[in-house]
C-alpha positions as CSV (number, residue, x, y, z in Angstrom):
1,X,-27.6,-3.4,0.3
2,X,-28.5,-5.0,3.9
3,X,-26.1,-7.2,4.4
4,X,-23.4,-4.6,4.0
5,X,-23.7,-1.0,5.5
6,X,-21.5,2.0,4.5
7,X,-22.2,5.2,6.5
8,X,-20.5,8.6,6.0
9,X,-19.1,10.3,9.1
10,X,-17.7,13.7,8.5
11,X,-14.6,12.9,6.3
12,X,-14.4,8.8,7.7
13,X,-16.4,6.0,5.3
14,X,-17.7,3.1,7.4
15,X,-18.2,-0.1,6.2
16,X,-20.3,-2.8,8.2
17,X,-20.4,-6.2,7.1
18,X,-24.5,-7.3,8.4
19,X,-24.2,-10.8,8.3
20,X,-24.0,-11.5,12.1
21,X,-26.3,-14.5,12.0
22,X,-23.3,-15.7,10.0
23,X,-20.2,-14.4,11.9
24,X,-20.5,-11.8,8.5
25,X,-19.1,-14.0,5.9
26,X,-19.2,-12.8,2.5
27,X,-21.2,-13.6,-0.2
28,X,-20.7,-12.7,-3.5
29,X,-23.7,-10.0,-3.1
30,X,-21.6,-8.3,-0.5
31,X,-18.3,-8.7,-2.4
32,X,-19.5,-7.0,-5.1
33,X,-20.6,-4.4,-2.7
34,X,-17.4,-4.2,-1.0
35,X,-15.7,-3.0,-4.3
36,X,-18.3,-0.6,-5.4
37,X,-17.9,1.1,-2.0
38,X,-14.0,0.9,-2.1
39,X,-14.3,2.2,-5.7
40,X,-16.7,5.0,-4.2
41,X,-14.4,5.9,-1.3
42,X,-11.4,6.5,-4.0
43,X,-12.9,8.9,-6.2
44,X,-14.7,10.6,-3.7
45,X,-11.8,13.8,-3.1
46,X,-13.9,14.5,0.5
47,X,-13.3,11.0,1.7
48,X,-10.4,10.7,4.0
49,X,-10.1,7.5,5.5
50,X,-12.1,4.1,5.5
51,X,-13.0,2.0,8.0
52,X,-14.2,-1.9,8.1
53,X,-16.0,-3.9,10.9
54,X,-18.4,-6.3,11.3
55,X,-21.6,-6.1,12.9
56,X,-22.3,-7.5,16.5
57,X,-19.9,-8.4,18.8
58,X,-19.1,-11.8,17.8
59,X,-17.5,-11.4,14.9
60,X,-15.6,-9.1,12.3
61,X,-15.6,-11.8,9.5
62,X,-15.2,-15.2,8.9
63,X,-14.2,-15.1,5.9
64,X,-16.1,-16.1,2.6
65,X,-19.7,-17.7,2.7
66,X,-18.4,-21.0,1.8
67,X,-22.6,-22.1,0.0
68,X,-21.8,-19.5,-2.7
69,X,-18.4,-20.3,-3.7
70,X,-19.0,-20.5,-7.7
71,X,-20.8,-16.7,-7.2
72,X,-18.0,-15.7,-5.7
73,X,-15.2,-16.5,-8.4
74,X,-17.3,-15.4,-11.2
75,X,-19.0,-12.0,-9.9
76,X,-18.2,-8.8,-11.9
77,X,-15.7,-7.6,-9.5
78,X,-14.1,-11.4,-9.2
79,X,-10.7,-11.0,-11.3
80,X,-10.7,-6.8,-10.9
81,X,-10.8,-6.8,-7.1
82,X,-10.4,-10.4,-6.1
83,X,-13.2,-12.6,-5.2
84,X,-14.4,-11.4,-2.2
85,X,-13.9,-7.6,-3.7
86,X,-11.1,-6.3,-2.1
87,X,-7.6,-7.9,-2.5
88,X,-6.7,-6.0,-5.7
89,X,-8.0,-2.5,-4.8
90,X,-5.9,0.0,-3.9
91,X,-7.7,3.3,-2.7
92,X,-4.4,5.6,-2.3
93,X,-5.9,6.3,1.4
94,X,-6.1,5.2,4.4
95,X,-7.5,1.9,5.8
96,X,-8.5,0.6,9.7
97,X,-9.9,-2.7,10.5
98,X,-11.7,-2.3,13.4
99,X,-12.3,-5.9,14.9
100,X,-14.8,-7.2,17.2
101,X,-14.9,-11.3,17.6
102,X,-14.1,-13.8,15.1
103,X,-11.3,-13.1,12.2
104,X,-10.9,-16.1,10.3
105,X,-9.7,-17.0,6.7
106,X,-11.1,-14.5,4.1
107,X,-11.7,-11.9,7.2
108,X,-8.1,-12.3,7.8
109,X,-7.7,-11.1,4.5
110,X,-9.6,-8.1,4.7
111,X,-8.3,-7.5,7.9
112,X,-4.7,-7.4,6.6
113,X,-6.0,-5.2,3.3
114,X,-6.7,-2.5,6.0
115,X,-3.2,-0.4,7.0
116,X,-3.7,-1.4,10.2
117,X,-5.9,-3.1,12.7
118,X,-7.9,-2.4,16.1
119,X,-8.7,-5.2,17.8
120,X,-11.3,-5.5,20.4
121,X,-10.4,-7.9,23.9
122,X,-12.4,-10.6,22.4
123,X,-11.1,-10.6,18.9
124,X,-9.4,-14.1,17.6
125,X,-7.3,-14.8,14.5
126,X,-7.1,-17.8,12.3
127,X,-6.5,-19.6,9.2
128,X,-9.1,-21.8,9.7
129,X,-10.2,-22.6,6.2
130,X,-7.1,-24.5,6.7
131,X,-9.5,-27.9,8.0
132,X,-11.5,-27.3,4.5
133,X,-8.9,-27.6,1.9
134,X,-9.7,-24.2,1.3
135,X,-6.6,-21.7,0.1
136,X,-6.3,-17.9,0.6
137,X,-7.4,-16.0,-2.6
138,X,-7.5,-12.6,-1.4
139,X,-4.6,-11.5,-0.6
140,X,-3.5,-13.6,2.2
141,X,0.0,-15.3,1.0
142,X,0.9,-11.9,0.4
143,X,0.2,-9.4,3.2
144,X,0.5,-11.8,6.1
145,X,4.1,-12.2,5.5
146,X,4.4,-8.8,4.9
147,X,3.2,-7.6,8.2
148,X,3.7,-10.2,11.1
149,X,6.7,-12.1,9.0
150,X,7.7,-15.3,7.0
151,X,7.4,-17.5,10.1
152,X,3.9,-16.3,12.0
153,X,2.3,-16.4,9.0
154,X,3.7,-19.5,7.5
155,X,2.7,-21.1,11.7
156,X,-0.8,-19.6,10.9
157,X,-1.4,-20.7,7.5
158,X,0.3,-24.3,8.0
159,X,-1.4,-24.8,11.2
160,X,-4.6,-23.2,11.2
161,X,-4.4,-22.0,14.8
162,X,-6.4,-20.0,16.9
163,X,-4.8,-16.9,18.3
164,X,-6.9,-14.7,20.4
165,X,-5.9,-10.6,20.3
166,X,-3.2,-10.3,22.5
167,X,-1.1,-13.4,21.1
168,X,-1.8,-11.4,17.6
169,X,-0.7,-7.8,18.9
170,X,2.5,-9.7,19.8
171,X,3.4,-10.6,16.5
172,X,2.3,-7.8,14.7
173,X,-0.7,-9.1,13.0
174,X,-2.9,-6.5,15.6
175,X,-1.4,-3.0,16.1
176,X,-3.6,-2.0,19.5
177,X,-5.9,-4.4,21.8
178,X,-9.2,-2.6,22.9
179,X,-11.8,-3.3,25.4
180,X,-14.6,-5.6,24.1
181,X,-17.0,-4.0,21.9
182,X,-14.3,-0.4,21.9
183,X,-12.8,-1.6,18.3
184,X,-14.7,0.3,16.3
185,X,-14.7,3.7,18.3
186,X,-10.8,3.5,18.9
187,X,-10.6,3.2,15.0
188,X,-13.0,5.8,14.4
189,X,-10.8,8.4,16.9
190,X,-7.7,7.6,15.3
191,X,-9.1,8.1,11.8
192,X,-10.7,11.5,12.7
193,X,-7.5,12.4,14.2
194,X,-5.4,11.2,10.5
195,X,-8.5,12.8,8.2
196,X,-7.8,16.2,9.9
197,X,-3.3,16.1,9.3
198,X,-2.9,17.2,5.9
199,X,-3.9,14.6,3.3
200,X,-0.7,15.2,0.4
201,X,1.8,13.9,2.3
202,X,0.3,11.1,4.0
203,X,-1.0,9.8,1.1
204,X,2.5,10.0,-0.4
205,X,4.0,8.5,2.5
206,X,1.6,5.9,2.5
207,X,2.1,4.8,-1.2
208,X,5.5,4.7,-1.0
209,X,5.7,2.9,2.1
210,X,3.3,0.4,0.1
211,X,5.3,0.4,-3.4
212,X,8.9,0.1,-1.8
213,X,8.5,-3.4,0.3
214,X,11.1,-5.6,-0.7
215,X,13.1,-3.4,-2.9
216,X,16.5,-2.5,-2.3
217,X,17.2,0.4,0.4
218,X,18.9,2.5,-2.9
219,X,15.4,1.8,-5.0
220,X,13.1,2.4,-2.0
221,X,15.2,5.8,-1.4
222,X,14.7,6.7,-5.0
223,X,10.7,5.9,-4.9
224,X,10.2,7.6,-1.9
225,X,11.7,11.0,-3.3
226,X,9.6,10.7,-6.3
227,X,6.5,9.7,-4.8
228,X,7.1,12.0,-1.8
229,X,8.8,15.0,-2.7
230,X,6.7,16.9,-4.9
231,X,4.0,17.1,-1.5
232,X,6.8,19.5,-0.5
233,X,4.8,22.2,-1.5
234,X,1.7,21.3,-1.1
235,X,-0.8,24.5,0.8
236,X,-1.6,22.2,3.5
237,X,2.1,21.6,4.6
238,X,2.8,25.1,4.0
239,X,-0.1,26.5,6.4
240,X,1.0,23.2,8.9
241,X,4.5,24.9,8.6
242,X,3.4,28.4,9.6
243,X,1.3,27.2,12.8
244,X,4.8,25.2,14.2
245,X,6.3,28.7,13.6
246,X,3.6,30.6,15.4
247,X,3.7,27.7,18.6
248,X,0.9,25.5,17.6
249,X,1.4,22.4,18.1
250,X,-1.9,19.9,18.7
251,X,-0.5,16.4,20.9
252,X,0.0,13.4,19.1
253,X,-2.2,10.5,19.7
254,X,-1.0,8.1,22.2
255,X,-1.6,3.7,21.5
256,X,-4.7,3.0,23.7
């Protein structure tokens, strides 16, 4: 569909939300689309990593299209994957936001689905379908406490401030602050650089770094060894084992 654009790049899925004209808010068209392309990245075993942006340099997303509100709670996708087709989905791999502009309400959402976030100079944050009566749906009461804590995203959610990139790197929300317009390449280095580490034990780590928040540190320690453990011996980790022996030892990537 035009109004959202997926692209294969070697092992790395990008998705594009083409709405510019309309800071790419979602319609129900696109959610739809956003779950068939999140089912599509899961089952496909040559698909490493997924990233999101928006298209132009004004905005990542602005959340839902607010004219096709009845579409978007009663798509096919609406009570699988949330209604705008992401906030229940789960691909088992990993996720970047890259985002450029605008990140309000629903895009907050999908911003937060993503493990982490790249945001451009320029980007802004903000529960802003706050001044519409409007609540979060996808996700949003959930993960924003979970990743900048109780208070910034209780202040966000309450308030409906504005917050531009560096405010949101501050409290966690944002993980690195690019140049304008660099979002989407800095994502797209970092997730060539995690496609090409061995995939069994990331995605274990991963999961159970997901599936143990808020469970006690004797639970958590428990999930972790049987989520994690069996990657042990996994071919990748025993060939990465044999090149530390033999001295090879690629550099780490470094925060922009």
């Amino acid at each position: 569909m035009d109004e959202l654009l997926v692209e294969r790049r070697g092992p790395v899925t990008v998705a594009t939300l083409n709405r510019p004209e309309a800071h790419n808010s979602i319609t129900a068209a696109m959610a739809v689309g956003l779950a068939e392309t999140i089912d599509a990245f899961t089952a496909d075993d040559s698909a490493a990593v997924l990233v999101v942006t928006g298209a132009g340099d004004r905005a990542f997303c602005s959340g839902a299209n607010l004219k096709d509100v009845d579409e978007l709670l009663s798509h096919p996708h609406t009570d699988r994957a949330g209604p705008i087709g992401f906030a229940k989905l789960d691909p088992g791999k990993p996720t970047i936001a890259a985002v450029n502009g605008y990140c309000f309400a629903g895009g907050m959402e999908l911003a937060c689905w993503c493990d982490f976030r790249i945001a451009s100079a320029n980007a802004e944050f903000g529960a802003l379908n706050r001044r519409w009566g409007v609540p979060f749906i996808d996700g949003g009461t959930q993960r924003f406490p979970r990743i900048m804590g109780q208070g910034n995203a209780l202040w966000l959610i309450e308030t409906g401030i504005r917050i531009d990139a560096a405010r949101a790197q501050a409290i966690g929300l944002v993980q690195e602050v690019v140049a304008e317009g660099a979002a989407l390449d800095r994502a797209l280095e970092l997730a060539e650089r995690i496609a090409g580490y061995p995939q069994a034990s990331l995605r274990a780590d991963r999961a159970a770094t997901l599936a143990t928040y808020g469970v006690s540190l004797e639970a958590g320690l428990f999930m972790e060894a049987g989520i994690c453990r069996p990657t042990g011996s996994d071919p990748e980790m025993v060939e990465g084992l044999r090149n530390f022996v033999a001295g090879n030892r690629p550099e780490a990537p470094r925060p922009a």
